[in-house]
PLY file of the C-alpha trace (Angstrom):
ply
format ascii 1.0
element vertex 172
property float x
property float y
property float z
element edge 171
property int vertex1
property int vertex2
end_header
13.35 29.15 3.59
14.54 26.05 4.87
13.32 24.11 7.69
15.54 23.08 10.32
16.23 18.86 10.62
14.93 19.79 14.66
11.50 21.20 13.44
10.91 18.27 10.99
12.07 15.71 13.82
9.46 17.42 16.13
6.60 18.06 13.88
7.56 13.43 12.84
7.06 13.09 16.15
4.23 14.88 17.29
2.22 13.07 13.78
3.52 9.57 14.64
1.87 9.79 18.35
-1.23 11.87 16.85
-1.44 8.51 14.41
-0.80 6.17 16.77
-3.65 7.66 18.95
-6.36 8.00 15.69
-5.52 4.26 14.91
-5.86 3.29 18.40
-9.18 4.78 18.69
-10.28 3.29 15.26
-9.56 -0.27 16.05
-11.47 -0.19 19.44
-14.13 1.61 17.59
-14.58 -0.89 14.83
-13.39 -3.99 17.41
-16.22 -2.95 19.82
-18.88 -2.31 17.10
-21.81 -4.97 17.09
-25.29 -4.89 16.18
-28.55 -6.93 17.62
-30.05 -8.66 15.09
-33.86 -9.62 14.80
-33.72 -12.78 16.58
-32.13 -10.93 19.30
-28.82 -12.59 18.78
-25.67 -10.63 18.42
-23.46 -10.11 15.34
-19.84 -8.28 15.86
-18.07 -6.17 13.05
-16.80 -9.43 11.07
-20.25 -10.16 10.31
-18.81 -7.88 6.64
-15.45 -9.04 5.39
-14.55 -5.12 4.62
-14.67 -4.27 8.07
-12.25 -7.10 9.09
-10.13 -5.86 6.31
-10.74 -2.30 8.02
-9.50 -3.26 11.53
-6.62 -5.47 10.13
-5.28 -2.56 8.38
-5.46 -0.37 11.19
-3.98 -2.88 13.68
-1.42 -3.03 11.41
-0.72 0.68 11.08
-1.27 0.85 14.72
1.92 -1.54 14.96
4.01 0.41 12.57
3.48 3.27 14.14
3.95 2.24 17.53
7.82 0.65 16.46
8.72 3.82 15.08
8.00 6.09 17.93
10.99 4.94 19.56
13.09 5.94 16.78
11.43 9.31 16.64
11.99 9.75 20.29
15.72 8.95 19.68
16.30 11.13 17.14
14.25 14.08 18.42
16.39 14.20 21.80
19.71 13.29 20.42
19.58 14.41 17.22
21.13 11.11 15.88
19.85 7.97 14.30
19.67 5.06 16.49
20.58 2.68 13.25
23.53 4.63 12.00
24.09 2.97 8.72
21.44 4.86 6.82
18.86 2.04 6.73
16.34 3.82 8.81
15.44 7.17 6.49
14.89 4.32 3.57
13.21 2.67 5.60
10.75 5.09 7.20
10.15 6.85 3.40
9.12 3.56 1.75
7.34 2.31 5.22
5.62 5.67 5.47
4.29 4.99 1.90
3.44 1.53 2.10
1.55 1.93 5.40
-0.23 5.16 3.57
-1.58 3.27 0.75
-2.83 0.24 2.60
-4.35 3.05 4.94
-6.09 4.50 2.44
-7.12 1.31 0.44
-9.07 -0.16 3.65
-10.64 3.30 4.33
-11.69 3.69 1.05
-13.22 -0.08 1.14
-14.82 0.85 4.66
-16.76 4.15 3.15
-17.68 2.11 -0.04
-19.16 -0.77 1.89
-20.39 2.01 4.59
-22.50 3.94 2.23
-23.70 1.37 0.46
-25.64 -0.67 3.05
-26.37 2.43 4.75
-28.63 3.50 0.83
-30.08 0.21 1.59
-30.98 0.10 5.21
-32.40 3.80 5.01
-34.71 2.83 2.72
-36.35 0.01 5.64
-38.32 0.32 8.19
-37.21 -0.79 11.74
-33.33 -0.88 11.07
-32.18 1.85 14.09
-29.41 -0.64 15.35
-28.32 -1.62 11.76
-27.93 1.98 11.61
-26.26 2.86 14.82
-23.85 -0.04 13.78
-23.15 1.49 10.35
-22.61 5.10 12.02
-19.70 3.46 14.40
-18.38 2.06 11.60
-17.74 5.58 9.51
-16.60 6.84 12.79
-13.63 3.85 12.60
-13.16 4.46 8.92
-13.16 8.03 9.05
-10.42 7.81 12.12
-8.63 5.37 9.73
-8.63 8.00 6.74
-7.55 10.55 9.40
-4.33 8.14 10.38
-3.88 7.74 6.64
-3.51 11.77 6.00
-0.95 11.59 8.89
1.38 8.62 7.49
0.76 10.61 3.90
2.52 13.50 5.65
5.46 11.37 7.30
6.20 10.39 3.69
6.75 14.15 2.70
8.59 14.78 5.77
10.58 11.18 5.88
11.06 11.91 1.84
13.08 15.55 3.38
15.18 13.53 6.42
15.92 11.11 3.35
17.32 14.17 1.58
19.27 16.03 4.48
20.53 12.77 5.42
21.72 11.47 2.32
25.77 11.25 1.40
25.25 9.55 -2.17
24.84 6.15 -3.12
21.70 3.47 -1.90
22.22 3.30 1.66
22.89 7.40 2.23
0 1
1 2
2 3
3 4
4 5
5 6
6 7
7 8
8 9
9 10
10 11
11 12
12 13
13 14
14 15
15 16
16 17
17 18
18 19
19 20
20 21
21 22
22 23
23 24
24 25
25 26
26 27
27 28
28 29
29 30
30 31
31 32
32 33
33 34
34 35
35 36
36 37
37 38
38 39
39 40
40 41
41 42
42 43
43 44
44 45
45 46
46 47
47 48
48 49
49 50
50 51
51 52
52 53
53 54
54 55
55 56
56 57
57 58
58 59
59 60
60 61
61 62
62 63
63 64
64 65
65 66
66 67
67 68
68 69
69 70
70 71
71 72
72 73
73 74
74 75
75 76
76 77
77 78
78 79
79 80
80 81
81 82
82 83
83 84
84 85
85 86
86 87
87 88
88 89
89 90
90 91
91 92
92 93
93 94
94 95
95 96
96 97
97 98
98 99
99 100
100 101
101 102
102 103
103 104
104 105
105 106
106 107
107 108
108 109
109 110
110 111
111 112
112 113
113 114
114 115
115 116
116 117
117 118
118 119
119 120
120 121
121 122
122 123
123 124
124 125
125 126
126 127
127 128
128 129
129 130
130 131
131 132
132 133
133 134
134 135
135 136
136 137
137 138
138 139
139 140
140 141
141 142
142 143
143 144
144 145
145 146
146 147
147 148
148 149
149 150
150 151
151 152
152 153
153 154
154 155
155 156
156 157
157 158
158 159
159 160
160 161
161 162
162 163
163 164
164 165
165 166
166 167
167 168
168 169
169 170
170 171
């Protein structure tokens, strides 16, 4: 059974604006997260090089995302592409991909680095905001994972407008 080009355009949509709003929430999650340290002085998330590369990544899907809502929107209402060369299904199919591996790369870094200091500071005495900042930063990561499983689906659903759309050749 086939699905109808309006139910795919609709179920893009409705994942591109569930992204948008995971990535959204991970980047003021991880952008917000600092930790006191002994001293009493305050360190923010960049204090660990993975979690720059964490909110980076998701600022970046967060961008991505946000340009092609538009499109979505277009397309959903009209039915039509608003780039009617055949550019745009390439283009969101390898985009979708792209964003979905670098996605997954910086949430796989985040629960790495995550876990790791986590093993370490568990094993201390007197480390409850260490902690608390570690525990905001799976929250981030694990919103960035969940805005990686959404782009991962756009690619199997741009891969099938890339499909209906095509006419032969490169360009469709």
């Amino acid at each position: 059974m086939a699905i109808s080009s309006k139910a795919l355009a609709n179920t893009s949509l409705v994942l591109r604006i569930l992204c948008l709003l995971v990535l959204a929430a991970s980047v003021v999650v991880m952008g917000t997260n600092t930790v006191t340290d002994i001293d009493g002085s305050k360190d923010h998330f960049t204090l660990l090089t993975t979690y720059r590369y964490v909110l980076a990544i998701g600022i970046v899907g967060f961008l991505y995302t946000l340009v092609q809502i538009p499109f979505g929107v277009y397309y959903v209402y009209t039915e039509k592409r608003w780039i009617r060369n055949g550019c745009l299904p390439i283009f969101d199919f390898y985009g979708d991909i792209v964003i979905s591996f670098l996605l997954a790369t910086a949430s796989g870094a985040g629960f790495a680095v995550t876990y790791e200091l986590k093993k370490f500071v568990d094993g201390v005495v007197g480390f409850g905001e260490t902690r608390k900042f570690l525990n905001r930063g799976y929250i981030s990561v694990g919103l960035l994972f969940l805005g990686s499983i959404c782009i991962a689906i756009l690619s199997i659903l741009s891969s099938n407008f890339r499909k209906s759309t095509s006419k032969g050749g490169f360009f469709g």
